[in-house]
C-alpha positions in Angstrom: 86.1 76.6 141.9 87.8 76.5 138.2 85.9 75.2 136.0 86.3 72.0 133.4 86.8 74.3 131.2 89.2 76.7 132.6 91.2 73.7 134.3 92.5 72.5 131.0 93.8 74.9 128.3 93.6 74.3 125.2 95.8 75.8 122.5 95.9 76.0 118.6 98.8 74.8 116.5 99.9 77.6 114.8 103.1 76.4 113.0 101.7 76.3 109.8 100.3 79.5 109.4 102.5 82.0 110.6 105.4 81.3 107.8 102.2 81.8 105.4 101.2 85.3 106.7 101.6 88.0 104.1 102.3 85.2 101.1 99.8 85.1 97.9 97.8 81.6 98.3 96.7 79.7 95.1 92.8 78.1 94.8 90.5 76.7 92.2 89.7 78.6 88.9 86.6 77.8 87.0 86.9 76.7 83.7 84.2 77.8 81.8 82.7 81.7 81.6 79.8 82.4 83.6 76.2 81.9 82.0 73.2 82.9 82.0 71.9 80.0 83.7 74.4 80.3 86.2 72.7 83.6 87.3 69.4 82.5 86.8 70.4 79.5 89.6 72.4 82.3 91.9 69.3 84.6 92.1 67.3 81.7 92.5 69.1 80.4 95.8 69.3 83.6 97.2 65.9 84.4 96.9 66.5 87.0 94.6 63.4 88.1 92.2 65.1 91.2 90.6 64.0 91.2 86.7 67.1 92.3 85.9 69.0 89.0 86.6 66.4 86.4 85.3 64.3 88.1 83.1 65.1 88.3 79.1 62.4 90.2 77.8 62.7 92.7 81.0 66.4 93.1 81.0 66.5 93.7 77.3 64.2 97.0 78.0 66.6 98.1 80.0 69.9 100.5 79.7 72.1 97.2 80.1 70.5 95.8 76.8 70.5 91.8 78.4 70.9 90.1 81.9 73.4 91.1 84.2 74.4 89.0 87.4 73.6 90.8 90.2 77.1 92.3 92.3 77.2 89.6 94.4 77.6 87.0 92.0 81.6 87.8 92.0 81.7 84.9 95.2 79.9 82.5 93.4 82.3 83.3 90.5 85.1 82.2 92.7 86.6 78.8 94.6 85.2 78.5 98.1 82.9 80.7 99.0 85.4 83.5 98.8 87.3 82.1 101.9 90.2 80.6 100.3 92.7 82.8 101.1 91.6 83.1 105.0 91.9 79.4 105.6 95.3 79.1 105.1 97.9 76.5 107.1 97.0 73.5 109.0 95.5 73.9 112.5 95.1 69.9 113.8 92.0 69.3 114.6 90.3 72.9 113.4 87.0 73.6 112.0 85.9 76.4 110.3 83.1 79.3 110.1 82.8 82.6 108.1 83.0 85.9 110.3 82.6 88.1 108.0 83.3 89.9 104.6 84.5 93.2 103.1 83.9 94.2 99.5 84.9 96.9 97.4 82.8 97.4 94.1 84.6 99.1 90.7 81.6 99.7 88.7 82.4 96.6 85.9 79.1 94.5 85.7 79.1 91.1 85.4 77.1 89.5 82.1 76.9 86.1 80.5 79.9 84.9 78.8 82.3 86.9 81.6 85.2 84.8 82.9 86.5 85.9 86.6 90.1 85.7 87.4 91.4 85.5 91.2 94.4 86.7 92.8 94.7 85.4 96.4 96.8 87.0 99.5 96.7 85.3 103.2 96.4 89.0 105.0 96.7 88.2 108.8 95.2 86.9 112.0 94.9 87.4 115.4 93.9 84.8 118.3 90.8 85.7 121.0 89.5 83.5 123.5 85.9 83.2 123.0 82.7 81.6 124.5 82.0 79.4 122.0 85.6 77.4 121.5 88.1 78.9 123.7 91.2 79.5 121.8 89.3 80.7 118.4 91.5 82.1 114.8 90.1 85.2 113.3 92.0 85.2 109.7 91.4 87.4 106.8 92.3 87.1 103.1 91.9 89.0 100.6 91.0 88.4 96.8 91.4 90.2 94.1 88.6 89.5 90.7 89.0 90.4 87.3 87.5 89.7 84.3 88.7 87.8 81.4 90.1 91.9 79.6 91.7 92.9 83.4 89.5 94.9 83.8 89.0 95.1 87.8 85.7 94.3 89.1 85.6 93.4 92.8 88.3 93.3 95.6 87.2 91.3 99.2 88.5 90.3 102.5 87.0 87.5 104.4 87.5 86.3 107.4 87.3 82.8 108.8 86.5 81.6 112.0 89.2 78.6 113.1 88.8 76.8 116.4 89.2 73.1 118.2 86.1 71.1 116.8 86.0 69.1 120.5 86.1 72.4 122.2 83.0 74.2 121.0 81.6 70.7 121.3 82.1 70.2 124.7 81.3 74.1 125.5 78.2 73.7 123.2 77.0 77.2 123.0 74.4 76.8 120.7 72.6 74.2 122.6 71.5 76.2 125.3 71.2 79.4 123.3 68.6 78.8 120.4 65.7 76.1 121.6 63.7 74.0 119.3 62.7 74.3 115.6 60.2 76.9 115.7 56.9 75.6 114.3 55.5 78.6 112.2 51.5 79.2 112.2 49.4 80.0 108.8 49.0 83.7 109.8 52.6 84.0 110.9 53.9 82.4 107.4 51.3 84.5 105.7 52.7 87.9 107.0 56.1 86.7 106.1 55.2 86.3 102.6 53.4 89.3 103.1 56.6 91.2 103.6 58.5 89.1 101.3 56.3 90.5 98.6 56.0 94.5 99.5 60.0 94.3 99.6 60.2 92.4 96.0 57.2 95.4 95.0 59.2 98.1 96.5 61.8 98.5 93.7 60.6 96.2 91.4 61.4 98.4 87.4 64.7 99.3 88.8 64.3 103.2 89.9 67.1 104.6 91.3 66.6 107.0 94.0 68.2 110.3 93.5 70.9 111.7 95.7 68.7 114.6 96.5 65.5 113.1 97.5 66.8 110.7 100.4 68.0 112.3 103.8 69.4 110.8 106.9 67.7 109.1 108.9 65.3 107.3 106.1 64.5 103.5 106.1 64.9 101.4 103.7 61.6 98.6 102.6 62.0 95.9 105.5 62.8 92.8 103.4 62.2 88.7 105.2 64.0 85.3 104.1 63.1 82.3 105.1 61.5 80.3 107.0 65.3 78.6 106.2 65.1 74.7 105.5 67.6 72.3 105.0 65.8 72.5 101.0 67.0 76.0 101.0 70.5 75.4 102.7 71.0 72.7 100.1 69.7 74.6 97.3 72.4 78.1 98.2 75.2 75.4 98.5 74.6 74.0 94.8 74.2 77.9 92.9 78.2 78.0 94.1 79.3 76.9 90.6 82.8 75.6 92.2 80.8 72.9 93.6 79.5 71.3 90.3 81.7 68.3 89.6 84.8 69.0 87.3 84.2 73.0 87.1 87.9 74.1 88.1 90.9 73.6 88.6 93.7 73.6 91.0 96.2 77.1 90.5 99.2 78.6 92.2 100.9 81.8 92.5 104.2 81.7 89.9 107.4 81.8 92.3 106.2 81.1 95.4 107.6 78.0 97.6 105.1 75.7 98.7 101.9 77.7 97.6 98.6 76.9 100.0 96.5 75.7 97.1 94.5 72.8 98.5 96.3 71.0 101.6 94.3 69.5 104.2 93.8 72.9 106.8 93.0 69.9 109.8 89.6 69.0 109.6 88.6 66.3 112.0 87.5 62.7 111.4 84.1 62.7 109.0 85.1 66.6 107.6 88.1 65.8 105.6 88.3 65.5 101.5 89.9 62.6 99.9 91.5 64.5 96.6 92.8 61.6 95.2 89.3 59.9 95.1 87.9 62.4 94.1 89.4 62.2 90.9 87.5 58.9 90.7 84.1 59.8 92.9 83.9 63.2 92.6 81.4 63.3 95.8 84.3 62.5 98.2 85.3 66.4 97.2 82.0 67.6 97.1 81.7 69.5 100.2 78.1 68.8 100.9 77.6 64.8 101.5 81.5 64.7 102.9 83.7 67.3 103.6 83.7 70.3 105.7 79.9 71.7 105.0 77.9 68.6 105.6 77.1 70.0 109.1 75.3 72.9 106.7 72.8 70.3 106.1 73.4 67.2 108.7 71.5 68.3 112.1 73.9 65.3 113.7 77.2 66.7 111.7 76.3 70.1 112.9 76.4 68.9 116.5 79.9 67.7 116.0 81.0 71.0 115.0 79.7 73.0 117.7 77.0 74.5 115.6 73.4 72.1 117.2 71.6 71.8 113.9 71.8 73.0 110.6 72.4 76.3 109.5 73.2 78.5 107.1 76.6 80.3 104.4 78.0 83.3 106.3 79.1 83.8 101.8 74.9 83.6 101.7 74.6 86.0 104.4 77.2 88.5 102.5 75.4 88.2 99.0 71.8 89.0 100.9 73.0 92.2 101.9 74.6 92.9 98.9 71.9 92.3 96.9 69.5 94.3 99.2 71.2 97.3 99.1 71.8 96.5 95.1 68.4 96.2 94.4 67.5 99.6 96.4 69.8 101.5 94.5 68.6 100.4 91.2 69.6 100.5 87.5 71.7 103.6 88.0 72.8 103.3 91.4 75.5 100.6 92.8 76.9 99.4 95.9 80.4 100.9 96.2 81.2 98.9 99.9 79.9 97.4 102.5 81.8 95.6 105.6 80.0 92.6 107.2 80.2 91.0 110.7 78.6 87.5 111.0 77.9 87.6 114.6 75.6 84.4 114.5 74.4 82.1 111.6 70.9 81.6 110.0 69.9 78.0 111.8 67.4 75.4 110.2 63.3 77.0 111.5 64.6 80.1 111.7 63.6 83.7 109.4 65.8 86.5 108.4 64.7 89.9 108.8 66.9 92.7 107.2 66.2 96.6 108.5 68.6 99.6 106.9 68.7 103.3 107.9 70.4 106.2 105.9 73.2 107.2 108.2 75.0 109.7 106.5 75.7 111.4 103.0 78.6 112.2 100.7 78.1 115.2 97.9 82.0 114.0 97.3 83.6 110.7 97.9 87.2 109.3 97.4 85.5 107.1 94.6 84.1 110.5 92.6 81.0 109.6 93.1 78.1 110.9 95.5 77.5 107.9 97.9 74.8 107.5 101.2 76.0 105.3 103.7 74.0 102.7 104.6 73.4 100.8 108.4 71.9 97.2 107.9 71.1 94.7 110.6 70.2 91.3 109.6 68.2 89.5 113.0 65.9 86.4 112.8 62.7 86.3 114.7 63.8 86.6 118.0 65.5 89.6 117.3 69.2 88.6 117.8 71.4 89.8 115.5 72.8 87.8 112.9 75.4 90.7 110.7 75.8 93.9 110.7 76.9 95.4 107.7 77.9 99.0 107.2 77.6 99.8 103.4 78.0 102.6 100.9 75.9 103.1 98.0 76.1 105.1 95.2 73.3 107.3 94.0 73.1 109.4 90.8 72.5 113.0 91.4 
């Protein structure tokens, strides 16, 4: 017998995307340079205890001479979580979800008093029929950051997730998938910190490993993250600078005819921004207590959305690995790459376990460099995977 589901098709309106494929996008630019508190609040949120990013006396002892934001501060440098140019044209009734990110490093570090600069291209998409809504939108944009010289110092491509809010409600994957809170012991939180502590230990001064002394097949220090809390959710959300009242400001691409900047990309009822309220209530922008995120933090919102209680940032997800591999690589190492598939978010109860094996190694790479390539798989405590990233890192010889 067909089901419900299968009976009645369901299709997205595409007619205001495909005239946009190809097209540079405009966004939000921040107005002021990055500081060091602004670091200090991005390591914070992501859990981040790396000396080199909070610590004055520490990072002033070391080759840098000061703090320096860690690499994956570029996305909290920009408008959006990064996903601007992948959520472009208005699907009716849509929601959105990160699916992933791809990010290419150029060696420029990021210190206080650094302005970033985007440049914003709608790439392409392509439609699958999924399990969790049917009729679902992968689209990828890319972005382009420079600093306030040009000199170039990141380049990504996201890709956003858009589907039919009632769909994934009424197919409510999640519900059935990922059971109750989970109510941690003593001992189990204790070994969490446990391993929470011998990661932060692991690499704490900064030593980079040398080209010569890892080999394929070596692990990297298991790292843990959570348990995740709607405190923690909250507390990511707020170290995106863009979503401190009055820190940008709308921009557009010069000659292009009608620019996606900020037009309403369909949310549903309870999702939307009111922009022109905004400019008298700054919270009916804001993201978190209306707009798009709430469900991030809103068990009921979450529901609505298709996602059954609160979860995490697919753009926090990025910046963990990121900074994992970062901080691994240490003061003379950098992470040149890494491609990340969200395959599932962080949800509210839940811990994050990250596990990397050396899978390969490069004497001589197309950046000049040598480089070890990297498997990471990010899983919570049931072992289903959350991303996996493929990443390569850059070691001095």
């Amino acid at each position: 017998m067909t089901s419900e589901i299968e009976a009645v098709r369901v299709e997205l309106d595409l007619s205001d995307v495909d005239h946009r494929v190809g097209k540079p996008v405009g966004g939000g630019q921040l107005h002021e340079p990055c500081s060091s508190s602004d670091i200090r609040r991005w390591v914070m949120a992501m859990d981040n205890p790396n000396p080199l990013h909070w610590d004055k006396e520490f990072a002033e002892n070391t080759r840098f001479g000061g703090l320096i934001a860690p690499q994956s501060m570029a996305v909290s440098l920009d408008f959006g979580h990064g996903a601007q140019p992948a959520l472009v044209g208005k699907i009716p009734g849509s929601h959105l979800i990160f699916g992933g990110e791809e990010w290419w490093f150029y060696g420029t570090p990021i210190r206080p008093g650094d302005k970033l600069f985007q440049q914003r291209r709608f790439h392409d998409y392509k439609v699958t029929d999924t399990k969790f809504a049917g009729p679902t939108m992968f689209s990828r944009g890319d972005t382009t950051h420079t600093n306030q010289y040009g000199a170039l110092v990141a380049k990504e491509r996201s890709t956003g997730i858009r589907y039919l809010q009632t769909e994934a409600k009424k197919r409510g994957m999640y519900d059935t998938q990922i059971g109750a809170i989970k109510k941690w012991t003593a001992a189990e939180l204790a070994e969490v910190d446990k391993l929470r502590t011998e990661w932060l230990m692991s690499n704490r001064l900064g030593v980079s490993p040398r080209f010569d002394e890892v080999s394929v097949g070596d692990k990297l220090q298991r790292r843990v993250i959570g348990p995740h809390s709607i405190a923690s959710f909250t507390t990511e959300y707020r170290a995106f600078i863009f979503n401190i009242w009055g820190t940008f400001g709308w921009v557009a691409p010069p000659g292009i005819e009608d620019p996606w900047i900020n037009q309403d990309p369909g949310w549903v009822e309870g999702f939307e921004f009111d922009e022109e309220g905004a400019k008298i209530d700054p919270r009916l922008r804001d993201g978190l207590y209306l707009g798009p995120s709430r469900g991030h933090i809103d068990a009921d919102k979450a529901d609505e959305v298709g996602m059954a209680r609160a979860y995490g940032y697919g753009a926090t997800m990025g910046a963990w690995c990121t900074d994992f591999l970062a901080n691994w690589a240490g003061h003379d190492g950098m992470v040149r790459h890494t491609k990340a598939d969200f395959r599932g978010p962080a949800f509210e109860g839940d811990v994050t376990y990250f596990d990397a094996e050396i899978i390969d190694k490069q004497a001589e790479s197309t950046w000049g460099v040598p480089l070890v390539q990297i498997k990471l798989k990010l899983t919570d405590q049931n072992g289903v995977t959350l991303v996996s990233c493929i990443a390569e890192v850059e070691l001095p010889l």
